[in-house]
C-alpha positions in Angstrom: 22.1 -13.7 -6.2 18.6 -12.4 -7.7 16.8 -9.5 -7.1 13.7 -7.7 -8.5 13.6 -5.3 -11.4 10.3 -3.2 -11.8 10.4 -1.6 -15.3 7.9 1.1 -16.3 7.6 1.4 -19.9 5.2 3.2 -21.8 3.8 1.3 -25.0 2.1 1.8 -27.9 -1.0 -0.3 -28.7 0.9 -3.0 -31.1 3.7 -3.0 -28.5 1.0 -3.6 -25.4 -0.6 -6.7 -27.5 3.1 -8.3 -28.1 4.0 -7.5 -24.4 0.8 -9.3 -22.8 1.2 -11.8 -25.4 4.2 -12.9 -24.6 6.2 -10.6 -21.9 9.6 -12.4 -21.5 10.0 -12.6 -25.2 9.2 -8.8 -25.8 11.2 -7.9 -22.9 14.1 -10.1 -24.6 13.9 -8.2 -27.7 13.8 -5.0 -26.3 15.3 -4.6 -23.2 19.2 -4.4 -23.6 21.1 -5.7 -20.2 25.0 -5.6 -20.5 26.8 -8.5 -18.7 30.1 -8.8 -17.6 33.2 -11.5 -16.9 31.6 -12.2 -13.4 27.9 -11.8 -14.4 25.2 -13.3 -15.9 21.9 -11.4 -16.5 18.6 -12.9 -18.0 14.8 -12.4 -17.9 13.3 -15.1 -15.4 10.1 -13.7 -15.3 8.1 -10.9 -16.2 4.4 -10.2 -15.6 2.7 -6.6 -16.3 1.8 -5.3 -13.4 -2.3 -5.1 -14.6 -1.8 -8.9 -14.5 -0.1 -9.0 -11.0 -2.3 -11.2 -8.7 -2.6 -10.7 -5.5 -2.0 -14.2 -4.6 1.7 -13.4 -5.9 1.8 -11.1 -3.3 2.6 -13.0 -0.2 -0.5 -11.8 1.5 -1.9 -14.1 4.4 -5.0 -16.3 3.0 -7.7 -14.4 4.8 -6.2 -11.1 3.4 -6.7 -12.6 0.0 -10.0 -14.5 0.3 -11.5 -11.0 1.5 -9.8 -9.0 -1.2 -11.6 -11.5 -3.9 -14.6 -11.6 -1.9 -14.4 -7.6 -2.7 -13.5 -7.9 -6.4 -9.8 -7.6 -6.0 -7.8 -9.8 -7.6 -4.8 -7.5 -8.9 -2.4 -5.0 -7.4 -3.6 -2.7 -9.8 -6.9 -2.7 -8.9 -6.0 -0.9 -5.7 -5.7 1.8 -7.9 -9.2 2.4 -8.3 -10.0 2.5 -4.5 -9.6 5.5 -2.1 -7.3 4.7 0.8 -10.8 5.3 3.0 -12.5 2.4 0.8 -10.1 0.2 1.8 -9.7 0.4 4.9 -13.8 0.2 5.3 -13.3 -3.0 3.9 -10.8 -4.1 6.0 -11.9 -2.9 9.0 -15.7 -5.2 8.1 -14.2 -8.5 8.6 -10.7 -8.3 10.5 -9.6 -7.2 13.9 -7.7 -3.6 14.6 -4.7 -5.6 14.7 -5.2 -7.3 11.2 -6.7 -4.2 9.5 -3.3 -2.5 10.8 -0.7 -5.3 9.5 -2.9 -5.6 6.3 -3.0 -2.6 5.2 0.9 -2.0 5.9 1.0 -5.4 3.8 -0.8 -3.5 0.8 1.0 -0.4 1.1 4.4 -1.8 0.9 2.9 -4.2 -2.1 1.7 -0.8 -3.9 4.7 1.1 -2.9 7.2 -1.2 -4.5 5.3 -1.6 -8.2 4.1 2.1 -8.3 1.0 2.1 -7.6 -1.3 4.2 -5.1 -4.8 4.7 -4.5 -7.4 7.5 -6.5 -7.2 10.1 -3.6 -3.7 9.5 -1.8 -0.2 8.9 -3.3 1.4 6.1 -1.4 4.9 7.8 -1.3 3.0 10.8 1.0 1.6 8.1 3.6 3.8 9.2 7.1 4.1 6.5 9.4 3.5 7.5 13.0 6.4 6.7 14.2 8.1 9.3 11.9 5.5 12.1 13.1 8.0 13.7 15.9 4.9 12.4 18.6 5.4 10.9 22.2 6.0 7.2 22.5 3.0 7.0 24.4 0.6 8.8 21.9 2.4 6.2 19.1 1.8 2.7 21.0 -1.7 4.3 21.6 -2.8 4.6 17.7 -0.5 1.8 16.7 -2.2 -0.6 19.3 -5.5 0.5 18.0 -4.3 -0.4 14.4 -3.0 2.9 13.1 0.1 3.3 11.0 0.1 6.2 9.3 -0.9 9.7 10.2 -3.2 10.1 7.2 -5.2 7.1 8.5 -6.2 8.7 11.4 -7.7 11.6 9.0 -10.6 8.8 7.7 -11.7 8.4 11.1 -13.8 10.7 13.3 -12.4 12.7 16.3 -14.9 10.3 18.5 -13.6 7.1 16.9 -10.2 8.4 18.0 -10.8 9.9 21.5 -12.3 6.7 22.7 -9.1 5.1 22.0 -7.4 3.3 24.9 -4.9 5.1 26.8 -5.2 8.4 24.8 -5.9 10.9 26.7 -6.5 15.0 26.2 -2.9 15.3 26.5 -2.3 12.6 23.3 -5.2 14.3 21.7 -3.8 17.6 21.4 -0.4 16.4 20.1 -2.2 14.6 17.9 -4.5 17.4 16.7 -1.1 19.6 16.4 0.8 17.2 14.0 -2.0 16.6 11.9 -2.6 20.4 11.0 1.1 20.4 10.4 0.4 17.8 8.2 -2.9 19.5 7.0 -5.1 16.6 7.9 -8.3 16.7 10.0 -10.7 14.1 11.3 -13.2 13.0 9.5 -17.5 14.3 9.3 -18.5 10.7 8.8 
């Protein structure tokens, strides 16, 4: 069996250049993993997460041709976008259904090495589903490429009231969770 092991460690500067230099090594030197009778542990692979292309990510090809197109080429460089930025970009070249699926695809990428965006800490993202709303306000904004309830908060309330099937009644619950959640619709 193999499984992933992210490992955040904090170097100095002479550590850093032996690291990048020559990861599995360091991590080989440093790292202490205590095997027993019926297991065998060793470093397969190891690649800071600075150098972590996206490509390595199992993102679709169109994901990743409009990522580079946008100078993305790392995970970490998500971290010096606002979650707003990137869905703009997203929502430029791909369909609400793509923009949704993608950007659940780059959260869950971000999630799982630590990483989040300037303005919005990936562990507080709340998927709709989780919100305590109808089913029918739910299917609405996840049909129209919504997943999370801080999403809806980068969008106007126009944007959002002109969504199919979601009427005053899905509106106001709406409105009421995201206060609880201290979120409003966006000016712009």
């Amino acid at each position: 069996m193999r499984f992933n092991l992210v490992v955040n460690i904090e170097l100095s500067g002479s550590d850093k250049t032996a690291m990048y230099s020559d990861p599995i090594g360091f991590l080989q030197d440093h790292l202490t993993i205590t095997e027993s009778e019926n297991a065998v542990c060793s470093v397969l692979s190891a690649v800071p997460i600075e150098q972590l292309e996206i490509t390595k990510c199992g993102f679709p090809k169109a994901l990743v041709r409009h990522l580079n197109d946008n100078d993305i080429y790392h995970l970490y460089d998500f971290n010096k976008f606002k979650l707003s930025d990137i869905y703009e970009m997203l929502n430029r070249r791909f369909c609400y259904n793509d923009v949704g699926k993608y950007t659940s695809l780059i959260h869950n990428a971000m999630k799982k090495y630590g990483l989040s965006y300037t303005d919005t800490n990936i562990d507080s993202l709340t998927p709709l589903v989780e919100c305590g709303m109808s089913t029918r306000t739910v299917n609405s904004l996840t049909r129209a490429g919504y997943i999370y309830i801080q999403e809806i908060a980068l969008q106007t309330k126009d944007k959002i009231t002109k969504t199919r099937n979601f009427g005053t009644v899905s509106r106001l619950e709406l409105e009421q969770k995201m206060l609880e959640y201290g979120l409003w619709y966006s000016d712009v």
